[in-house]
N, C-alpha and C positions, 0 to 999 in steps of 0.2 A: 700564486700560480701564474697569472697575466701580471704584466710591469703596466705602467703606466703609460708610457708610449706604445703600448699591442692596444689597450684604451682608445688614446686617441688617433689611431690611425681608425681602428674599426669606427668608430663615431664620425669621422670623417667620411668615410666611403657610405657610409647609411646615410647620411644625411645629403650628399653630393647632389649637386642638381642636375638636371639630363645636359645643359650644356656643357658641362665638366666630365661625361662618360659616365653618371651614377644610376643608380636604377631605384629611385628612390618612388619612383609609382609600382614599379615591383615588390619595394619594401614595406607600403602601406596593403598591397593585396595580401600577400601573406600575413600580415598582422592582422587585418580583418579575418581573413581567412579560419585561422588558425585562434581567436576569440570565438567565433561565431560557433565553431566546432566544439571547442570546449565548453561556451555555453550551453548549446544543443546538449551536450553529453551530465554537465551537471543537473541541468532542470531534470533530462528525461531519469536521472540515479534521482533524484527527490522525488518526483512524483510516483516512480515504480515504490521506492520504500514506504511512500504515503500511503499509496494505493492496498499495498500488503501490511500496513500497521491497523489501516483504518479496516480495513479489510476482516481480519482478524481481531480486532480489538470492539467491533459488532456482533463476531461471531462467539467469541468467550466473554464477553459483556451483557449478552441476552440472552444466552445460551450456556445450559451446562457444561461444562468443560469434562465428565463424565457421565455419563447413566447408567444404573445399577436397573435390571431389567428381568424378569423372571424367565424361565422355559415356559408357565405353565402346564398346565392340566386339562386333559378331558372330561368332559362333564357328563354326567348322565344320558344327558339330550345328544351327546357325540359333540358337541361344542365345544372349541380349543378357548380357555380360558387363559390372558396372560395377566392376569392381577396377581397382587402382592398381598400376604395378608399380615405381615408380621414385617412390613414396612417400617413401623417406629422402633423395632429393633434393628433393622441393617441401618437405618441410620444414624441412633447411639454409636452403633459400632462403629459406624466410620468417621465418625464426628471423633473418635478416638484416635484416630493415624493422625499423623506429622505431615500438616504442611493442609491440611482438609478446613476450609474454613465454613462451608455450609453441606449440609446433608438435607436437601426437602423432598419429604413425599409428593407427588402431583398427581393430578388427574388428567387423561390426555384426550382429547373429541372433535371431531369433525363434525360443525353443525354450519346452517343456510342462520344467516344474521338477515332481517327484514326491520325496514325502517322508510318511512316515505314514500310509500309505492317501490324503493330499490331493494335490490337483494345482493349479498355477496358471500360467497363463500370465507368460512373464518376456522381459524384452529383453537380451542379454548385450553387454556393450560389451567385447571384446577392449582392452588397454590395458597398456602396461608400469607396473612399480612406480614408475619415479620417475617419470613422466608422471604418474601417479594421484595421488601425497604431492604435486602441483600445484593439485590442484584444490581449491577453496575449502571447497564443500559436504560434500565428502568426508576431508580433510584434519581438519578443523574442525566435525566434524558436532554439532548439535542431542543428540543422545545415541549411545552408540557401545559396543558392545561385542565384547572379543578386542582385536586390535593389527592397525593395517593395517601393520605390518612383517613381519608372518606370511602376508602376501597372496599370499608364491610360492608356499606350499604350499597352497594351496587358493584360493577365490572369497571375495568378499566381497557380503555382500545385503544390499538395504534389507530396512528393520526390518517393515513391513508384511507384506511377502513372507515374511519368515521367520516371523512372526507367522499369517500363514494357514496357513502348511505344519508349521507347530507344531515348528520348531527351532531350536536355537540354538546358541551358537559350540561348534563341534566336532563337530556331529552333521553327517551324509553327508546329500547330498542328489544325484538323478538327474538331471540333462539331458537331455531327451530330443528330440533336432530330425528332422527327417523330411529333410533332407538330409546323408545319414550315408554311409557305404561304399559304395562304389559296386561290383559282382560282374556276373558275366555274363547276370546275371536280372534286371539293372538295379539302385537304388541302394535299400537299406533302411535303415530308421530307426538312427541313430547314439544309442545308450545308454553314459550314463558318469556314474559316479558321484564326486562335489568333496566333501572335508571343505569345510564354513564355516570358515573362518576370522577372518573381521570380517563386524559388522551395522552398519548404520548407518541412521542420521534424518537427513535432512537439511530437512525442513519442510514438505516439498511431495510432497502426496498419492501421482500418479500417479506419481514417482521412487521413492519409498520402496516403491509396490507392486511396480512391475515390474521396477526396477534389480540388476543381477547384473554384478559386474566379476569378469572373467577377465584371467589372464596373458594379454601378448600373444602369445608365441609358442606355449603353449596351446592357445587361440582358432583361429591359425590352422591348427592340427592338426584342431584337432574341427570346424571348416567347410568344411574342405577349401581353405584359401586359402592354402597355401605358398608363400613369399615375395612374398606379396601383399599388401595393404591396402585396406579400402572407403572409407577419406575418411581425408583427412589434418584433427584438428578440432584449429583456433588459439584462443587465447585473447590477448586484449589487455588494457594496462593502463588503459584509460578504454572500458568499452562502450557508454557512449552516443554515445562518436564512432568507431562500427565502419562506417558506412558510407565515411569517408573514407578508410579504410583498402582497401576493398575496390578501387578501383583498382589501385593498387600490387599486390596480390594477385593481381588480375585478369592482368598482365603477369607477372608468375611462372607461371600456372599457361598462361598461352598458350593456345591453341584444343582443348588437350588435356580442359579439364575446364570448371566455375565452382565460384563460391562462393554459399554460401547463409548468411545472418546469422542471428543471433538474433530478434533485428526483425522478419525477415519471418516467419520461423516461428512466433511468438509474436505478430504482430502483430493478429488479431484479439481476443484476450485485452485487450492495450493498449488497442486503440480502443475495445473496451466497457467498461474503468477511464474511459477521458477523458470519455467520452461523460455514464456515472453521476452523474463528480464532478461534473460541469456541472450535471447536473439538479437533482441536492441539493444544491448552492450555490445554482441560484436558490431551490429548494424554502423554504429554513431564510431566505434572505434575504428571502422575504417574509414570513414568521415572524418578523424582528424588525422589519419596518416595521408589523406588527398588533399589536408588543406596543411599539411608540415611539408609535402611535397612540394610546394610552391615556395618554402624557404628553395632547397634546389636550385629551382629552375633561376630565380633569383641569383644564387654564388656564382650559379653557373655561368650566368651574363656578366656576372659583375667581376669575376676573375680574368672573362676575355676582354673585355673593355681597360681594364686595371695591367694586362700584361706589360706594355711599359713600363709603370709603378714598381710592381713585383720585379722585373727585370736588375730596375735601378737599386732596388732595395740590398737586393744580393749583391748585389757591387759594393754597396756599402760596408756589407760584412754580414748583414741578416742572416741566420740560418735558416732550414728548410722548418723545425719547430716553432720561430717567431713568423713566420707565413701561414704558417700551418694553425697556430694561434690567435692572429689576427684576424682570419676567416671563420676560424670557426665561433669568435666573439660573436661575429656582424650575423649568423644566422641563430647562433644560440640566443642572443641580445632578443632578433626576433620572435624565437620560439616562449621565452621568457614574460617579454613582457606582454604579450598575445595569450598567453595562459591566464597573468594577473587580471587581467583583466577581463575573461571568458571566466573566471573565478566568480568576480564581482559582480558580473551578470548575472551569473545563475544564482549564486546566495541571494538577490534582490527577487529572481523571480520567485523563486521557493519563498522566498519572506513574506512576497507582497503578492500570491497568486493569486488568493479573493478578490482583490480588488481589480488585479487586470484580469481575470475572469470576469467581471463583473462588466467591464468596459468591454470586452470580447461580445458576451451576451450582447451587453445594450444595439453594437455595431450591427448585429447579426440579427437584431430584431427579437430575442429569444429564444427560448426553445433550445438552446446550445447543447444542452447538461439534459441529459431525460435518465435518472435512475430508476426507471422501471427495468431499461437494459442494461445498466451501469451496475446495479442493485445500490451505492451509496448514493447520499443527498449530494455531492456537491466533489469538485474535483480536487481530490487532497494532494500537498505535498509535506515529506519530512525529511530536513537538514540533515544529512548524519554526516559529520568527520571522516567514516571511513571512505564515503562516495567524492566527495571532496580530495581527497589523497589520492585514491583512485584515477581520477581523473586528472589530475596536477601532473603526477607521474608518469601517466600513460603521454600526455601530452609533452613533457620534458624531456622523457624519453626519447620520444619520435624524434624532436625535434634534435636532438644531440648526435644521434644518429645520421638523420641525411642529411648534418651539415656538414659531417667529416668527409664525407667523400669528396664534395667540391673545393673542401679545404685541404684536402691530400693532393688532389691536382694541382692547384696553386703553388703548394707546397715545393713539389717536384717540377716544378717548370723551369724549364733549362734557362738563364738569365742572358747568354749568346743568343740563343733562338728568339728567343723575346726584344732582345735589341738589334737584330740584324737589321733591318728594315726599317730604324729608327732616324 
């Protein structure tokens, strides 16, 4: 498509020095320019996709990806009762569907954890051991200490939790729930004290603070739910396709109960990741059509300095397509190789973000990263090919565009008009 001479005329005029009429400090600001932009644009495409993998990948990692959950029943006393009692049948049954890889009963409680003089609020999930050695986040946690095969003899707590109460694997810790024994003077607080046994991380803030897994049968002693169960919670093997599933579920669980997904529970979190990434993709995309606009301003000069050139060129025999060609090289060359290399930037930072985070931190003194607000441990980034392409294009784009216009001018300039004055 270009000869070899539309080549080296463009390589000439980019490279030209200011005493020759070249604009070659204009052709380094658009090359930085128009890098810096696409870097901007690739980090912030890795870390947004981090942010929603890691994001997600805590929440169906620690979390059921469905819950099968009763109406309930009124009791005697006028008390809305939502217990399960025929729990180890909905979960055969669903242990039956396609694609369902755990089905476990739990027990679900709000109780005050006391240890040290401190107290903290904790959630305890009742749960048997081999349901537990299932779970992702837990199974496989971020940092761990003790052995969750030690888990019948005691509880296992997130790291945070054990971290406020100031203990650690072996030390006792009290439960304390205010639905405890019930006596003829009515029901009083239920105190018992659990070795730790296992701590774990699993990345995401408000699990690691408030999470407390108990045996299951345990569980149902100290809530008062014998041979009972509060949700049967499923996991699947693909949780982005949990709604499909949730029919089929629906028909298991009959008028007796529903299910409630991950999705929905989660789903305002999601909408405000989609919402975000939106924003800062157009944000950063107009951030490189302001730094491809500097190719422009660039031809622009460089055509009016060059009109002699161009003039002579046409007397030569040049058409207005080899003008028009050789222009639009000298900005595209720009926009091209200012991509490659805002490419290279970003794949390095996404590669190597722990570690200049880490240097970030050091500079800063600390304290940078606080996932108490963040809700994960640490700032993630992930590489995907699509963001990558995204951004290549978008950038290649721009940049093929506003070089034709300075390259149509050039194009079209009268070669009389340009040498009158010569």
């Amino acid at each position: 498509m270009f000869s070899r001479f539309e080549w080296m005329i463009a390589w000439r005029y980019l490279r030209a020095r200011r005493s020759e009429g070249g604009i070659s400090v204009m052709t380094w600001i658009s090359l930085v320019g128009i890098t810096l932009a696409v870097f901007a644009l690739i980090a912030t495409l890795a870390v947004r996709s981090g942010f929603r993998y890691e994001f997600v990948d805590t929440i169906v990692g620690a979390n059921p990806h469905v819950s099968v959950l009763s109406y309930g029943e009124v009791l005697p006393n006028g008390a809305l009762s939502r217990t399960m009692e025929e729990f180890e049948a909905v979960a055969a049954a669903t242990m039956d569907l396609p694609g369902v890889e755990r089905a476990a009963p739990v027990i679900l409680g709000q109780v005050m954890a006391a240890a040290n003089g401190r107290n903290a609020g904790v959630q305890v999930v009742g749960m048997r051991q081999s349901d537990l050695e299932q779970v992702p986040r837990i199974a496989n946690p971020e940092l761990a200490y003790g052995s969750l095969q030690d888990y019948g003899a005691g509880i296992a707590m997130g790291a945070r939790a054990a971290q406020e109460l100031g203990i650690n694997v072996g030390d006792s810790v009290r439960l304390i729930s205010p639905d405890g024994v019930r006596t003829a003077f009515g029901t009083s607080p239920r105190v018992k004290a659990y070795p730790v046994t296992f701590i774990f991380q699993v990345g995401r803030f408000d699990i690691d603070r408030t999470r407390v897994y108990m045996p299951f049968e345990e569980a149902q002693l100290y809530f008062n739910r014998q041979g009972v169960a509060d949700e049967v919670q499923v996991s699947i093997a693909d949780p982005e396709t949990v709604n499909d599933l949730v029919p089929a579920l629906q028909q298991v669980v009959g008028e007796r109960g529903y299910t409630w997904t991950w999705q929905q529970s989660s789903g305002a979190f999601l909408r405000a990741l989609e919402m975000e990434d939106n924003i800062m993709f157009v944000i950063l995309s107009i951030l490189v059509l302001i730094a491809t606009l500097n190719i422009t301003s660039g031809l622009v000069m460089l055509v009016k300095n060059k009109g002699r050139d161009i003039g002579i060129l046409r007397t030569m025999g040049l058409s207005e397509g080899t003008v028009l060609r050789v222009f639009f090289l000298c900005g595209a060359s720009i926009g091209v190789v200012g991509t490659v290399a805002g490419v290279v930037l970003g794949c390095l930072f996404a590669i190597y973000i722990d570690q200049i985070f880490n240097v970030v931190n050091y500079i800063a003194g600390g304290g940078v990263w606080d996932a108490e607000f963040r809700h994960i441990s640490r700032l993630p980034a992930r590489l995907q090919l699509d963001d990558v392409l995204t951004a290549v294009t978008l950038s290649l784009t721009l940049s093929f565009i506003v070089t034709i216009f300075p390259a149509r001018r050039a194009a079209r300039m009268n070669p009389v008009e340009a040498l009158r004055y010569e």
